[in-house]
C-alpha positions as CSV (number, residue, x, y, z in Angstrom):
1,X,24.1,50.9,63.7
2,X,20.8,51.0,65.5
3,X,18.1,48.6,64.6
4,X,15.8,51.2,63.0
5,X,19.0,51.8,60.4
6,X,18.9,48.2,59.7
7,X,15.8,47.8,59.1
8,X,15.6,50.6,57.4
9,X,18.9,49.8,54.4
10,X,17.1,46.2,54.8
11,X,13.6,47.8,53.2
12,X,15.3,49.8,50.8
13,X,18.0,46.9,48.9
14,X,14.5,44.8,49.3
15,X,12.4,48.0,47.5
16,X,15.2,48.2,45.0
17,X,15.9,44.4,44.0
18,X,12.0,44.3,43.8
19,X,11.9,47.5,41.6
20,X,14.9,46.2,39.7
21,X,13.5,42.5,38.7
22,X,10.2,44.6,37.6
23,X,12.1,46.9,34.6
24,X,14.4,43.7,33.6
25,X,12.8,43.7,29.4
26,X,10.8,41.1,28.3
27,X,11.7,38.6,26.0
28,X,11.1,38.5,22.6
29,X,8.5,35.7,22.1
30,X,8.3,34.3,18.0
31,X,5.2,33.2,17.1
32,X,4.5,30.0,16.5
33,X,5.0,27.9,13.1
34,X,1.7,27.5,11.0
35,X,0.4,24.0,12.1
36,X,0.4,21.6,8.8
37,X,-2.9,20.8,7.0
38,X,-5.4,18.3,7.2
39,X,-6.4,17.3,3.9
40,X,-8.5,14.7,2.9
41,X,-8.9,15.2,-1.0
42,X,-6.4,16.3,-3.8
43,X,-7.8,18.0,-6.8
44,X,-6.1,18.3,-9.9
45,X,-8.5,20.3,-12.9
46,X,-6.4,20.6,-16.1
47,X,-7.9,22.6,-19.4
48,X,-6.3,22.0,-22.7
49,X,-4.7,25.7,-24.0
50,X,-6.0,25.0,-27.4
51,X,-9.2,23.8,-26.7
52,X,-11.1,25.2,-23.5
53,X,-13.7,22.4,-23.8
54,X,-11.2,19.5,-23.0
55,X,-11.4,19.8,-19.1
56,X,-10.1,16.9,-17.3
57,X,-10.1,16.4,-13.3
58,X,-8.5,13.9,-11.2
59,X,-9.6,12.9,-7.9
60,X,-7.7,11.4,-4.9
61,X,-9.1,10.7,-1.6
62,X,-8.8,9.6,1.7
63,X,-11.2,10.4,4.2
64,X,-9.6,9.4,7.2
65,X,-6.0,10.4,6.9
66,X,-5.5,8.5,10.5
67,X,-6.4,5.1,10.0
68,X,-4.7,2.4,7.7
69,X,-7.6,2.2,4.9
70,X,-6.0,2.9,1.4
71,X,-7.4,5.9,-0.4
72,X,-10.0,5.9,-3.4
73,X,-8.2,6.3,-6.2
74,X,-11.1,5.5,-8.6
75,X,-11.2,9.5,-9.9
76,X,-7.1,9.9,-9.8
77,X,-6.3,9.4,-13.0
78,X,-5.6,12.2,-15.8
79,X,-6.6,11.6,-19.8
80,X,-4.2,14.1,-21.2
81,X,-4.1,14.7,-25.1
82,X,-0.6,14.0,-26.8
83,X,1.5,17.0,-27.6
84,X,-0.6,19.5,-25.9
85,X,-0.5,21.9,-22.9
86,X,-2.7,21.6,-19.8
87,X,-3.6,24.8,-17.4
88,X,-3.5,22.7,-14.2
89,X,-5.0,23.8,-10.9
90,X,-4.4,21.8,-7.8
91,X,-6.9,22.0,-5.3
92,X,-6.6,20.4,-1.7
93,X,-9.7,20.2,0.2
94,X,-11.0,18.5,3.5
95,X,-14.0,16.4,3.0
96,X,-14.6,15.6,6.5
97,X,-16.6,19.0,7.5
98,X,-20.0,20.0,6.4
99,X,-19.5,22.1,4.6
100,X,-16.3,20.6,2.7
101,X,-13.4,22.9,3.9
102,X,-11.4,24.4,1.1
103,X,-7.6,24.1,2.4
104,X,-6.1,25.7,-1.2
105,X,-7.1,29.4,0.5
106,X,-5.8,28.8,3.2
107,X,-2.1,27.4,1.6
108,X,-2.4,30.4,-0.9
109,X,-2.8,33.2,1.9
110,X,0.4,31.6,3.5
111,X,2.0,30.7,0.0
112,X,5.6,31.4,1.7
113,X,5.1,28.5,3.5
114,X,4.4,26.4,0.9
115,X,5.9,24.3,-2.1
116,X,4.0,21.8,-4.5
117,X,6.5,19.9,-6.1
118,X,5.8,16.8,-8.8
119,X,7.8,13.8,-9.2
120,X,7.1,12.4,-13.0
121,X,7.9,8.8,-13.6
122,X,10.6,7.9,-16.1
123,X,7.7,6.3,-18.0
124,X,5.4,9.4,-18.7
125,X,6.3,12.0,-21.5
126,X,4.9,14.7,-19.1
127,X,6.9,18.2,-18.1
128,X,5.9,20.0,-15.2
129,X,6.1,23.6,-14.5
130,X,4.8,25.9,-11.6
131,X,3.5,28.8,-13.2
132,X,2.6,30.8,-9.6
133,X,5.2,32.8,-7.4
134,X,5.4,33.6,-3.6
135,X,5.9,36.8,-2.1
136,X,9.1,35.8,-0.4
137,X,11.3,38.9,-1.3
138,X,14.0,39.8,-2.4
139,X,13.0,36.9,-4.4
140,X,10.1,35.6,-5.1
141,X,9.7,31.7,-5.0
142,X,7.6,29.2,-7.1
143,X,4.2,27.7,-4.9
144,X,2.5,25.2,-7.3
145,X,-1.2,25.8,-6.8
146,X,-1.2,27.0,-10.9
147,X,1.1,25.0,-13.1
148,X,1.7,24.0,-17.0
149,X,1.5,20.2,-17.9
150,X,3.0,19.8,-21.0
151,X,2.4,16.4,-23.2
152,X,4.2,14.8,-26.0
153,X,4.6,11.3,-27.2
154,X,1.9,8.9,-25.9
155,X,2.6,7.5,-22.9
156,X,1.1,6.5,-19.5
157,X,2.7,6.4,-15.6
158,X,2.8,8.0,-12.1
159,X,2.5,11.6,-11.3
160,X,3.4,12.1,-7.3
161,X,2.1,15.3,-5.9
162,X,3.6,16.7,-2.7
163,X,2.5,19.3,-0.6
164,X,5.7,20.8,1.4
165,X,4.9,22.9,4.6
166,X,8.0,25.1,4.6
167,X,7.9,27.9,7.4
168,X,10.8,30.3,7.5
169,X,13.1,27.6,5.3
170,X,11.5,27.8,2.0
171,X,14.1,27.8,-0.4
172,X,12.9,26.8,-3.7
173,X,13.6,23.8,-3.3
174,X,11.7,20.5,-2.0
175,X,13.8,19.3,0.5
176,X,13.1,21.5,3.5
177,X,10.2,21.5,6.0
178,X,7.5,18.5,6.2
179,X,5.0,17.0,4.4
180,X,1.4,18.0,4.4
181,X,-0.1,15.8,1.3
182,X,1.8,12.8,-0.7
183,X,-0.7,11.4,-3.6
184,X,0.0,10.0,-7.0
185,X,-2.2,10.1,-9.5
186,X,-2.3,8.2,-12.5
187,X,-1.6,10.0,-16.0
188,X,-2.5,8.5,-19.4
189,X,-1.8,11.0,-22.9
190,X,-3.3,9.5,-25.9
C-alpha cells in the first residue's frame, strides 16, 4: 500500500469515529429535586363550624432560622372551645423579605411534594384530620394546608406541626423525605 492509501483509510476511520461519537444519544438528564423551604413563620387560623365569629390564630416565629436564638412563641398558642370543630388553615410564610413572602402558594402548587403531619400530645383531647388531597394519581394523597381540629373534654398540651418535603417518595405517610418546618404550638380547649 502506497502512502496516499494510507493516508487516505487513516482520514476516513478518523471521519467515521468522529461522525460516530457525534450520533452516540444523549443522556436522559432528571431534573432536579425542588429545593426545601425557608420559612420563618407558621400560621395556624382556626374558625369554629358553629360559630364563624370564633376565629382563633396562632403564631410561631423565628426570624433567623440559622442562628441559635429560640423562636417567639408569644402568639403560638390556640384557645379552642370544648367539644367543637375548628376549620384550620396552616399558613407558612417568610418574614424576612419586604414584602413578607407567602411560602403556602408555593407548597400548594407543588402539593405532591408535600405532607403536614401533627403530632398531638397524650395530654390534649384534640383529633386531627387533613381535609385537602394531592394530585398524585392513581391515588390521591392527603397535604395538610386545610384540616379539621376536633375538641372534646377540656384539656391543654403540645401540638407539633411538621412540614415534610417529599419529592418523588410521597407516600402518605410521614416518614419519607426531609424536614422543611418543625414548630409546636401550644393548645388550650376550655
Amino acid at each position: 500500500m502506497n502512502k496516499k492509501s494510507i493516508l487516505s483509510w487513516t482520514s476516513l476511520v478518523v471521519i467515521l469515529a468522529i461522525f460516530a461519537a457525534s450520533c452516540k444519544k444523549e443522556q436522559a438528564v432528571a431534573p432536579p429535586n425542588p429545593d426545601n423551604e425557608l420559612i420563618t413563620t407558621v400560621e395556624l387560623v382556626a374558625t369554629n363550624t358553629s360559630d364563624a365569629t370564633d376565629v382563633q390564630t396562632a403564631k410561631w416565629v423565628k426570624l433567623n432560622p440559622n442562628d441559635t436564638t429560640a423562636p417567639d412563641l408569644s402568639k403560638a398558642f390556640l384557645n379552642l372551645k370544648a367539644n367543637a370543630v375548628y376549620n384550620v388553615v396552616v399558613k407558612f410564610l417568610d418574614e424576612t423579605k419586604t414584602p413578607v413572602s407567602d411560602i403556602t402558594t408555593e407548597i400548594l402548587a407543588r402539593e405532591n411534594y408535600h405532607l403536614i403531619c401533627f403530632g398531638v400530645g397524650s395530654a390534649l383531647n384534640l383529633t386531627v384530620k387533613r381535609t385537602d388531597h394531592d394530585t398524585n394519581a392513581p391515588t390521591p394523597f392527603e397535604v395538610g394546608l386545610q384540616d379539621a381540629f376536633t375538641t372534646t373534654a377540656a384539656s391543654t398540651g403540645n401540638l407539633e406541626v411538621t412540614l415534610h418535603h417529599q419529592p418523588n417518595v410521597k407516600n402518605g405517610d410521614c416518614a419519607p423525605g426531609s424536614v422543611d418546618a418543625d414548630v409546636n404550638f401550644n393548645i388550650n380547649i376550655k
